[in-house]
C-alpha positions as CSV (number, residue, x, y, z in Angstrom):
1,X,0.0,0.0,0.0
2,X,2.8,2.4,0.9
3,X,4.3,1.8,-2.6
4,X,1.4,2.4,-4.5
5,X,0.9,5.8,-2.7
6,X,4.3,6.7,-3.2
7,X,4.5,6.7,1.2
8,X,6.7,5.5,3.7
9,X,5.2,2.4,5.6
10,X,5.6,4.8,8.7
11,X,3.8,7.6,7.1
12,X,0.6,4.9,6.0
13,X,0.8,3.5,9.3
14,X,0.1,6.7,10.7
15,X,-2.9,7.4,8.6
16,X,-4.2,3.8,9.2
17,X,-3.8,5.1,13.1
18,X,-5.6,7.8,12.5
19,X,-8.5,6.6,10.4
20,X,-9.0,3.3,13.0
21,X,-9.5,5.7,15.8
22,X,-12.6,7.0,14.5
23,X,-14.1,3.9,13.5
24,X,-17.0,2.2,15.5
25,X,-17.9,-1.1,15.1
26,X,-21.5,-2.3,15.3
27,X,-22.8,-5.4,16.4
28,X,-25.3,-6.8,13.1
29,X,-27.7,-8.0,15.5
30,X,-28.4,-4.7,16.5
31,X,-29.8,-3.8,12.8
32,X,-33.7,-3.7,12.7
33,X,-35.1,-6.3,11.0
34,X,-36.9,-4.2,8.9
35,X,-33.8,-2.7,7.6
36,X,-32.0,-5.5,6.7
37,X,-35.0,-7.0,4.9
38,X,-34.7,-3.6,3.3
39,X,-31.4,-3.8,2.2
40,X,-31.4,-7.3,0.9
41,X,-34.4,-6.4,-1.6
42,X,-32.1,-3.7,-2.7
43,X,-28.9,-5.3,-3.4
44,X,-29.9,-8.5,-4.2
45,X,-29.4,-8.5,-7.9
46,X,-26.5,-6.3,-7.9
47,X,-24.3,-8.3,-4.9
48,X,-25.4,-9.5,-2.0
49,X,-22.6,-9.2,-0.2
50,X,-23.3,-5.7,-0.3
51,X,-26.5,-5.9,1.7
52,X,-24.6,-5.3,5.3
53,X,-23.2,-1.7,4.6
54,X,-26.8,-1.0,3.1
55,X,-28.8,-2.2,5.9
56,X,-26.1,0.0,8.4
57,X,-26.5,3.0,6.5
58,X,-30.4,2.4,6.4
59,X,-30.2,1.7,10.4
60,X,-28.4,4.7,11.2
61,X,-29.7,7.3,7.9
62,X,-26.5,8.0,6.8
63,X,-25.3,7.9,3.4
64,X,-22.9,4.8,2.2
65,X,-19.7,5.9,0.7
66,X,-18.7,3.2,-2.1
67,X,-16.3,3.2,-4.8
68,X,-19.0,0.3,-6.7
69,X,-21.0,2.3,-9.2
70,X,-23.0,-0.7,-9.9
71,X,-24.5,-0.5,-6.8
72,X,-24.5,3.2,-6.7
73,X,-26.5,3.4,-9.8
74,X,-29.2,0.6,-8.0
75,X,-29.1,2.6,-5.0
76,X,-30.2,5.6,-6.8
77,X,-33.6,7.4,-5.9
78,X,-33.6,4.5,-3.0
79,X,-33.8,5.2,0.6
80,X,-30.0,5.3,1.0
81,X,-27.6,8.6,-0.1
82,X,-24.9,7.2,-2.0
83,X,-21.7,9.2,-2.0
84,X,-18.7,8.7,-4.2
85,X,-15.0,9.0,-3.7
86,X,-14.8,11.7,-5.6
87,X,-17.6,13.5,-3.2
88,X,-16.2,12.4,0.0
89,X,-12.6,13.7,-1.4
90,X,-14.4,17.2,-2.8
91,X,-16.0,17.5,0.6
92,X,-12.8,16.9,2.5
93,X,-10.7,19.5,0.4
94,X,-13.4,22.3,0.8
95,X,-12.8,22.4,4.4
């Protein structure tokens, strides 16, 4: 990973330090059923394996940030704001 970002292993340990600090983990089970029954009608064409970050973001009404347009485009005008990379980046450099 450092090499491909043209970092010192130090330097992306750091940021992998950073980032892991503001992450939260959520137990599944604490997911209303409704939501993941929701989720799984919506990603069930595109990928299944999908349907956990759906059903999260549909728990807590956030939006999903995901790098997969195919399931950005099945997501659209759906119950769940899809942000891109690129949107996440632009929203980040504006600050």
């Amino acid at each position: 990973m450092a090499k491909q970002m043209g970092k010192s292993v130090v330097q992306v340990t750091e940021v992998l330090e950073l980032l892991l600090r503001r992450v939260t983990l959520m137990d599944a089970s604490l997911i209303d059923e409704v939501d993941w029954k929701r989720a799984n009608a919506m990603v069930r064409s595109v990928d299944p394996d999908d349907e956990d970050y759906v059903a999260l973001a549909l728990n807590l009404n956030c939006p999903l940030w995901t790098g997969d347009l195919k399931l950005a485009r099945a997501l659209k005008d759906r119950d769940v704001q899809v942000l891109t990379t690129v949107e996440v980046r632009s929203a980040h450099t504006r600050r």
